[in-house]
BAVO-75976 format. One record per residue: residue number from 1; residue in one letter; x, y, z of N, C-alpha, C in turn. Coordinates in nm, 3 decimals, m for minus. Each point is the difference from the previous one (the first is absolute). Layout:
dose resi NUM&resn a&n.x X&n.y Y&n.z Z&ca.x X&ca.y Y&ca.z Z&c.x X&c.y Y&c.z Z .
...
This chain:
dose resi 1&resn x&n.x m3.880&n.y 9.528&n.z 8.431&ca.x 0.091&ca.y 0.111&ca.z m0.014&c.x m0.052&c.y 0.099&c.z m0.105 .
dose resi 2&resn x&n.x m0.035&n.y m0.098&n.z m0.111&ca.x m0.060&ca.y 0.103&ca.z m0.133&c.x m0.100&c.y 0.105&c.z 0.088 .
dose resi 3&resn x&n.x m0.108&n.y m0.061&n.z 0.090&ca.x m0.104&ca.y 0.108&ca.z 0.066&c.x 0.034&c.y 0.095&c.z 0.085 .
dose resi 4&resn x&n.x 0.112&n.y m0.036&n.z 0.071&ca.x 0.057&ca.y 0.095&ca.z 0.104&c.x 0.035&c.y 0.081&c.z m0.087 .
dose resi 5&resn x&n.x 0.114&n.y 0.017&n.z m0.115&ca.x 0.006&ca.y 0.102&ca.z m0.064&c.x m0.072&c.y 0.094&c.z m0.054 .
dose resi 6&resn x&n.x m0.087&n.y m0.050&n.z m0.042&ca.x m0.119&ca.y 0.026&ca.z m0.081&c.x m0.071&c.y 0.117&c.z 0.082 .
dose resi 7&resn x&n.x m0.013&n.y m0.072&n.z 0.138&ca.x m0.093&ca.y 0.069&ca.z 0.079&c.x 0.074&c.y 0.133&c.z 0.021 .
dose resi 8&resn x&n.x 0.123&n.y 0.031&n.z 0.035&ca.x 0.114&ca.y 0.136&ca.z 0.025&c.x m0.053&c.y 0.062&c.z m0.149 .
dose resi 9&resn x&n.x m0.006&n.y m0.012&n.z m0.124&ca.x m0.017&ca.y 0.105&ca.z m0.098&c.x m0.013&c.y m0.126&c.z m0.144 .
dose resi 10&resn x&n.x m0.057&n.y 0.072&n.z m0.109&ca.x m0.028&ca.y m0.056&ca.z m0.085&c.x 0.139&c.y 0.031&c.z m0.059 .
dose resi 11&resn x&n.x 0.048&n.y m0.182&n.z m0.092&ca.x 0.153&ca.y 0.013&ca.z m0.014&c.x m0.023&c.y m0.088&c.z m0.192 .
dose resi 12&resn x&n.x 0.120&n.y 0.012&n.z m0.050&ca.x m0.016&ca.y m0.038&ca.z m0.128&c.x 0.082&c.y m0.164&c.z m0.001 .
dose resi 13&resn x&n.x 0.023&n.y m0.057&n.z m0.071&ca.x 0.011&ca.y m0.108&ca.z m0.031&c.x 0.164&c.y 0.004&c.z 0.059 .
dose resi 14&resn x&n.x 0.090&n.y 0.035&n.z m0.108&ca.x 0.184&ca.y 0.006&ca.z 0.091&c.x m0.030&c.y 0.060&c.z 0.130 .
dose resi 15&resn x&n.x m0.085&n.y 0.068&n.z 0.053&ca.x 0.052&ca.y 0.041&ca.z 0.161&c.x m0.080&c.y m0.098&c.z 0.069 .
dose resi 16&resn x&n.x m0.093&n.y m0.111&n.z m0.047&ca.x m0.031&ca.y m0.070&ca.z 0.074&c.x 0.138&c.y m0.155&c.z 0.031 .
dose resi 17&resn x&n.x 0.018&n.y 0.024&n.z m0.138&ca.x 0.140&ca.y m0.117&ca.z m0.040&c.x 0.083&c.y 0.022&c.z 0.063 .
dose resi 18&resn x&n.x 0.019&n.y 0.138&n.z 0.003&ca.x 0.194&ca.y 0.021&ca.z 0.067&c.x m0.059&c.y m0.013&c.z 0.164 .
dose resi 19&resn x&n.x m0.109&n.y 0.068&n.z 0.041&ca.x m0.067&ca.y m0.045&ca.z 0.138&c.x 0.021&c.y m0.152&c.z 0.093 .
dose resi 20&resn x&n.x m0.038&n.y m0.024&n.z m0.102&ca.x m0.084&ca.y m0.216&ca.z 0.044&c.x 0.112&c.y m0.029&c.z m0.033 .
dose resi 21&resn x&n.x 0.068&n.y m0.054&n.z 0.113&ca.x 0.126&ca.y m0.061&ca.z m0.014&c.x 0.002&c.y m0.163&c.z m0.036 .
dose resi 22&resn x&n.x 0.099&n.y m0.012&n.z m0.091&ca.x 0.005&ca.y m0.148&ca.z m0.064&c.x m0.104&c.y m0.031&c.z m0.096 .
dose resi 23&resn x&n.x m0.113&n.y 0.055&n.z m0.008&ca.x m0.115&ca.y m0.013&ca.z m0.069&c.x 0.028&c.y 0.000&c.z m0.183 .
dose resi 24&resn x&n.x m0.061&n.y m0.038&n.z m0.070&ca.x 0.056&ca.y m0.032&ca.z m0.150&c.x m0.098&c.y 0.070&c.z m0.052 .
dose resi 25&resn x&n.x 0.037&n.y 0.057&n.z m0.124&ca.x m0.117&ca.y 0.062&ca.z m0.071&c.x m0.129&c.y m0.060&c.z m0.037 .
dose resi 26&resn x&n.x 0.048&n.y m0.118&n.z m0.033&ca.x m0.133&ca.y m0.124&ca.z m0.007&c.x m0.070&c.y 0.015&c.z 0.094 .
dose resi 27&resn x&n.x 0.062&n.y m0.017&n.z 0.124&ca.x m0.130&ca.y m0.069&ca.z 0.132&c.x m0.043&c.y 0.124&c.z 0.024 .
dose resi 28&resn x&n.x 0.101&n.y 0.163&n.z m0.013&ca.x m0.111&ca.y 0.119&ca.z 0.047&c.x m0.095&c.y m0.007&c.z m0.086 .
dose resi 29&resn x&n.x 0.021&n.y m0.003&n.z m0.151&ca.x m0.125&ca.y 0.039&ca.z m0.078&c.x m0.128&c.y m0.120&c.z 0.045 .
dose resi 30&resn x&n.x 0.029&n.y m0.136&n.z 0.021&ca.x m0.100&ca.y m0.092&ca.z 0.043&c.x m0.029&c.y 0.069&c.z 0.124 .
dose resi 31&resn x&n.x 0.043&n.y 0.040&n.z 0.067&ca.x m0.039&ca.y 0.058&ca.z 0.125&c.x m0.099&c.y 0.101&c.z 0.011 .
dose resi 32&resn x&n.x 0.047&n.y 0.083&n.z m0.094&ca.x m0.041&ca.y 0.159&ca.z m0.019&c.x m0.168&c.y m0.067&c.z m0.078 .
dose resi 33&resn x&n.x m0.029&n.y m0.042&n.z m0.088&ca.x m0.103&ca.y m0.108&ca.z m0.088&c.x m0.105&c.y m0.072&c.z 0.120 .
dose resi 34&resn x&n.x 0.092&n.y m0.016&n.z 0.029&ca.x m0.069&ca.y m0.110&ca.z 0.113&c.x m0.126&c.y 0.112&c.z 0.121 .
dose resi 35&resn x&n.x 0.083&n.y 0.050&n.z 0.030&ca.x m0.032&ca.y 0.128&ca.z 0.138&c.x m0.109&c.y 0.086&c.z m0.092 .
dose resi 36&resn x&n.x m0.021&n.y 0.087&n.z m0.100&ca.x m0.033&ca.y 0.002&ca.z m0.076&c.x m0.129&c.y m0.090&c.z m0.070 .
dose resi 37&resn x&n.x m0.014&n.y m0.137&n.z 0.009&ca.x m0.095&ca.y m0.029&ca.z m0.050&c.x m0.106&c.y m0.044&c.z 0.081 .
dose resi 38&resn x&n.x 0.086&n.y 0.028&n.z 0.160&ca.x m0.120&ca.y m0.064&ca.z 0.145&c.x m0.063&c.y 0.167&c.z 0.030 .
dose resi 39&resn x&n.x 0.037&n.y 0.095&n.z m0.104&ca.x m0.031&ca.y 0.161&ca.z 0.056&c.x 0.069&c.y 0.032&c.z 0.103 .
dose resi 40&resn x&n.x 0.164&n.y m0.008&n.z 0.055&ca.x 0.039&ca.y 0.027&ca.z 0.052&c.x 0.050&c.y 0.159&c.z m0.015 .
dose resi 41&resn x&n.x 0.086&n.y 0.020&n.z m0.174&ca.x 0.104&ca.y 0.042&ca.z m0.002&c.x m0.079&c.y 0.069&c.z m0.187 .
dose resi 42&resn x&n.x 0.008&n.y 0.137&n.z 0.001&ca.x m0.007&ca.y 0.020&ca.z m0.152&c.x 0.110&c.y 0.021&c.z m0.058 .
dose resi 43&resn x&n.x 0.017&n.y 0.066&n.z m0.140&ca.x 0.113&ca.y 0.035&ca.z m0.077&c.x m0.090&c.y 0.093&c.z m0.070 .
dose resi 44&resn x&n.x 0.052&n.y 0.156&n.z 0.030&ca.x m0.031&ca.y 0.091&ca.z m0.002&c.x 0.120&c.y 0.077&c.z m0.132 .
dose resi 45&resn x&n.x m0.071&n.y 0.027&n.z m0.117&ca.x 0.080&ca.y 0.043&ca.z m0.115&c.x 0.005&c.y 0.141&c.z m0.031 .
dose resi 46&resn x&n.x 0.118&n.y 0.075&n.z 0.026&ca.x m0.008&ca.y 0.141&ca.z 0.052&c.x 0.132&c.y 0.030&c.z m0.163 .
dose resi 47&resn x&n.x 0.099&n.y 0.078&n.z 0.048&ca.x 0.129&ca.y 0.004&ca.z m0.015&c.x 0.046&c.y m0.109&c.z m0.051 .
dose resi 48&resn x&n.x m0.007&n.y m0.087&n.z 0.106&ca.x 0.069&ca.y m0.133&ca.z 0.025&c.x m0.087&c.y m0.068&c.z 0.101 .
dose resi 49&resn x&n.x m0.036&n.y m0.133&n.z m0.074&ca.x m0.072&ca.y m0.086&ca.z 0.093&c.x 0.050&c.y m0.025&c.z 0.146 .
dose resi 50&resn x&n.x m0.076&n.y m0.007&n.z 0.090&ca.x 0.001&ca.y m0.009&ca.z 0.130&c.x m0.112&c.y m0.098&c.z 0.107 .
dose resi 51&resn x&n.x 0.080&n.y m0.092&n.z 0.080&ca.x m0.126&ca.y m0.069&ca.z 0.067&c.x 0.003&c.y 0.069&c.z 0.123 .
dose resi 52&resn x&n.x m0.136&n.y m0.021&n.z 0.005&ca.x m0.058&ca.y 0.097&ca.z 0.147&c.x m0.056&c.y m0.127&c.z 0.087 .
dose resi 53&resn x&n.x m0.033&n.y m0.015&n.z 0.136&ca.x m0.136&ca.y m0.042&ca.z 0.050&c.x m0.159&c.y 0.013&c.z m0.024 .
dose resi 54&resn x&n.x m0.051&n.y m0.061&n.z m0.024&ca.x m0.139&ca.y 0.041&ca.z 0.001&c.x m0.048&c.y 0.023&c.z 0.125 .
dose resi 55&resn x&n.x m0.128&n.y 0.010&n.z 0.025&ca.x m0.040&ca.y 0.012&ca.z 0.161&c.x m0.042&c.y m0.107&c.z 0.020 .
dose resi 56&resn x&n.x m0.010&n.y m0.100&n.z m0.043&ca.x 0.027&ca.y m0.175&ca.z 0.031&c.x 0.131&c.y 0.009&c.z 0.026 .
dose resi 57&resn x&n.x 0.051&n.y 0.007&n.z m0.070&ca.x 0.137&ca.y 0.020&ca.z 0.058&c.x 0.086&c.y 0.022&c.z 0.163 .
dose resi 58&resn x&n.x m0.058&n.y 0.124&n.z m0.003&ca.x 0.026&ca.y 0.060&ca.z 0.131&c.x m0.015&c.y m0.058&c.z 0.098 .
dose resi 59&resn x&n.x m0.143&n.y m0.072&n.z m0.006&ca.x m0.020&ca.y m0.062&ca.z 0.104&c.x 0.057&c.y m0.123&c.z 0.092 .
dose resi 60&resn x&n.x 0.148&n.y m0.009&n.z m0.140&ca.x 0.115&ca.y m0.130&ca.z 0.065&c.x 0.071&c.y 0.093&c.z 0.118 .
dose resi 61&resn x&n.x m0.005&n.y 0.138&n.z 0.013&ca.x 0.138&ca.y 0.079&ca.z 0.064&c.x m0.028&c.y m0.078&c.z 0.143 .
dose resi 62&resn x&n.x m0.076&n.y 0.014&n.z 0.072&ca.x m0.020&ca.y m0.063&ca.z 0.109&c.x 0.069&c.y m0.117&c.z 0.038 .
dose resi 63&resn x&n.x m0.098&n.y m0.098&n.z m0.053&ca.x 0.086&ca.y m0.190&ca.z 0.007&c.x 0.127&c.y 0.033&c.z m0.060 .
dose resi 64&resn x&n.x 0.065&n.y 0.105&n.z m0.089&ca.x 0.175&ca.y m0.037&ca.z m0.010&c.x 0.069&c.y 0.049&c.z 0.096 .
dose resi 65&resn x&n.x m0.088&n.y 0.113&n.z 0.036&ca.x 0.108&ca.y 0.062&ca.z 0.083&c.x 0.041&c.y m0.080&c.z 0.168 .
dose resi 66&resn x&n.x m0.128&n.y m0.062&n.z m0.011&ca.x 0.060&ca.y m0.092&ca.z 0.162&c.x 0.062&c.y m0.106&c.z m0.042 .
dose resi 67&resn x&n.x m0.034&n.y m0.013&n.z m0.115&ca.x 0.150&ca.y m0.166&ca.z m0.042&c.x 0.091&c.y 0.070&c.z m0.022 .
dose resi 68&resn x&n.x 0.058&n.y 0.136&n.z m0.057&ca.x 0.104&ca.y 0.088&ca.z 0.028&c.x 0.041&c.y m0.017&c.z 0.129 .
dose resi 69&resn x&n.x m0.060&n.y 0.052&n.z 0.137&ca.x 0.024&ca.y 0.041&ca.z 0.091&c.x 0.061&c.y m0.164&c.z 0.076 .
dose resi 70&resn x&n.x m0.116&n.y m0.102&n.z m0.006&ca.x 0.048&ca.y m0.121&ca.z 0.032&c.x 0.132&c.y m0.048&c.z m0.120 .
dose resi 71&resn x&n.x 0.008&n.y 0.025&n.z m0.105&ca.x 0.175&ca.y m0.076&ca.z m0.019&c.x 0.120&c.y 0.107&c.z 0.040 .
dose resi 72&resn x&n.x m0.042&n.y 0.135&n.z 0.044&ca.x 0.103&ca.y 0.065&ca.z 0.036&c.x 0.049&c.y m0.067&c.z 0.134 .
dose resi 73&resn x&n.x m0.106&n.y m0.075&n.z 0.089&ca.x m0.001&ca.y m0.002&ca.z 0.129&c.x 0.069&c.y m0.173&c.z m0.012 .
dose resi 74&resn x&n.x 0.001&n.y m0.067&n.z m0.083&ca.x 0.018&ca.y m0.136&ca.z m0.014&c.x 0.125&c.y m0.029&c.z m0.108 .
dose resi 75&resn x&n.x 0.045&n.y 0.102&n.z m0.054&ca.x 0.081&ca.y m0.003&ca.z m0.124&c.x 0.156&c.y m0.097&c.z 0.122 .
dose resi 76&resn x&n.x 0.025&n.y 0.037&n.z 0.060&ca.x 0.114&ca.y m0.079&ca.z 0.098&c.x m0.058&c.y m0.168&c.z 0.017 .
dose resi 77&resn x&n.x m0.086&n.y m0.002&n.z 0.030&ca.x m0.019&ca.y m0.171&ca.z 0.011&c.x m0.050&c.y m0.078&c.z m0.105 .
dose resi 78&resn x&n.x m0.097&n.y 0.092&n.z m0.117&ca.x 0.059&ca.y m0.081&ca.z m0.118&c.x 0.147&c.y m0.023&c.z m0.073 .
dose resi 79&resn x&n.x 0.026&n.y 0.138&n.z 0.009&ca.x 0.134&ca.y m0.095&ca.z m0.037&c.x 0.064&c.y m0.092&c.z 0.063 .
dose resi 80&resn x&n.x m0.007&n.y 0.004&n.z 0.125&ca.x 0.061&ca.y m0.099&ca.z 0.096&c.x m0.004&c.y m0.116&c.z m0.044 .
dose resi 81&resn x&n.x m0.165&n.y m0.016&n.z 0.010&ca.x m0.046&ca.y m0.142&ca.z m0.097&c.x 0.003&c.y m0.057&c.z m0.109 .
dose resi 82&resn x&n.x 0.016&n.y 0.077&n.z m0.072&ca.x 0.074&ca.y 0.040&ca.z m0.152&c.x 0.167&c.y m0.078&c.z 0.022 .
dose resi 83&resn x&n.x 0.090&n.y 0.063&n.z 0.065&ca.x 0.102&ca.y m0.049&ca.z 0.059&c.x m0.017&c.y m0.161&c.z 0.008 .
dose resi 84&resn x&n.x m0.061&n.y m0.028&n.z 0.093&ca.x 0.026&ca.y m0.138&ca.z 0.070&c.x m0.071&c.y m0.058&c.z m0.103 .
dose resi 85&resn x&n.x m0.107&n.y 0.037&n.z m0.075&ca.x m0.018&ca.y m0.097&ca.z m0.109&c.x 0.115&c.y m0.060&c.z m0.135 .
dose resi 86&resn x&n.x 0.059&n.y 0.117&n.z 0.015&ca.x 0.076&ca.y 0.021&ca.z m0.130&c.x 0.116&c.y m0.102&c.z 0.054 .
dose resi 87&resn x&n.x 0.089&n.y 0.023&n.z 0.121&ca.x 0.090&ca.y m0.107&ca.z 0.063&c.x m0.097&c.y m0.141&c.z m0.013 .
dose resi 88&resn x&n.x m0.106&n.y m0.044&n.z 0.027&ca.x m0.029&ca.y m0.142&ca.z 0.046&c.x m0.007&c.y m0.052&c.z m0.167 .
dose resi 89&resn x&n.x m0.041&n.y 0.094&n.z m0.087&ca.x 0.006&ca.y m0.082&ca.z m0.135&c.x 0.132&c.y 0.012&c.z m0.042 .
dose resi 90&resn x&n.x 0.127&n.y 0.066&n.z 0.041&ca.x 0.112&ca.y m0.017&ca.z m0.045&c.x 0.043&c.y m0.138&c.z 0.039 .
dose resi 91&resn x&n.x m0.021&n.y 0.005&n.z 0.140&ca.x 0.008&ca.y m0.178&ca.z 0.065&c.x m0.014&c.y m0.092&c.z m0.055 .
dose resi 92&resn x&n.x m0.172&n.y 0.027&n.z m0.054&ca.x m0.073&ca.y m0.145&ca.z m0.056&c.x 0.082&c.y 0.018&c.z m0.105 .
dose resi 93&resn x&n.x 0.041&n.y 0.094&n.z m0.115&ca.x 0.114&ca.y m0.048&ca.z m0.096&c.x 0.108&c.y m0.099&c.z 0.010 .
dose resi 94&resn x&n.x 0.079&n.y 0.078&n.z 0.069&ca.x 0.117&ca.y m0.037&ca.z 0.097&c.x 0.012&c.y m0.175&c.z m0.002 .
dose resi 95&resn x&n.x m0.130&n.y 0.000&n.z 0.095&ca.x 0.012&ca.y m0.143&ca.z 0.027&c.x m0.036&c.y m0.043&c.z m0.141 .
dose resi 96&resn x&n.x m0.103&n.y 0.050&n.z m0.059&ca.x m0.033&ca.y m0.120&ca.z m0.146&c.x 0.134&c.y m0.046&c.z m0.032 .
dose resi 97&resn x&n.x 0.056&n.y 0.150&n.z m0.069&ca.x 0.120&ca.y m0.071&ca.z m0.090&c.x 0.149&c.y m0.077&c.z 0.087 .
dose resi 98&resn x&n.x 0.018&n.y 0.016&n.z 0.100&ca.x 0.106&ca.y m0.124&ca.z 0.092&c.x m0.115&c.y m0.095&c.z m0.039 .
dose resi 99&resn x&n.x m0.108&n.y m0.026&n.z 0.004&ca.x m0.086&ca.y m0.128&ca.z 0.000&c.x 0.091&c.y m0.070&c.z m0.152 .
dose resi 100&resn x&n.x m0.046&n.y 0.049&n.z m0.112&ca.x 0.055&ca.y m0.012&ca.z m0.074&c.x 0.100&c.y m0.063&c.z m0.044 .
């Protein structure tokens, strides 16, 4: 997600936060560090620091955008499965504790 953004415009640290949903300041900055230290992603010190793509970088737009395109196309049957997983471990609860 951090790259998809990334790739639309170079963004600063809170608009990547308020962006990346659920994401914690911890795991973006490990994230942001991380991407960043494979030459993905710089931090560009202007105004106000900003991470950009590098052109290593860029070269993820491709492979995300068809795993984009494939979970738009699949987002219904994972959850589905998501679903029926989530019921069969309510079960296996279920039964533990009557075991009990």
């Amino acid at each position: 997600m951090i790259v998809i953004l990334l790739d639309e415009e170079p963004r600063r640290f809170g608009e990547l936060h308020r962006q990346v949903e659920g994401i914690t300041k911890k795991v973006l900055i490990d994230s942001l560090r991380a991407l960043e230290r494979d030459g993905m992603v710089e931090r560009v010190e202007q105004e106000h620091a900003r991470y950009q793509l590098t052109a290593l970088g860029r070269t993820l737009n491709e492979p995300l955008q068809a795993l984009r395109v494939w979970a738009e196309s699949y987002v219904d049957d994972v959850q589905a499965a998501q679903d029926r997983y989530d019921d069969a471990a309510d079960d296996r609860t279920l039964r533990r504790i009557s075991n009990d």
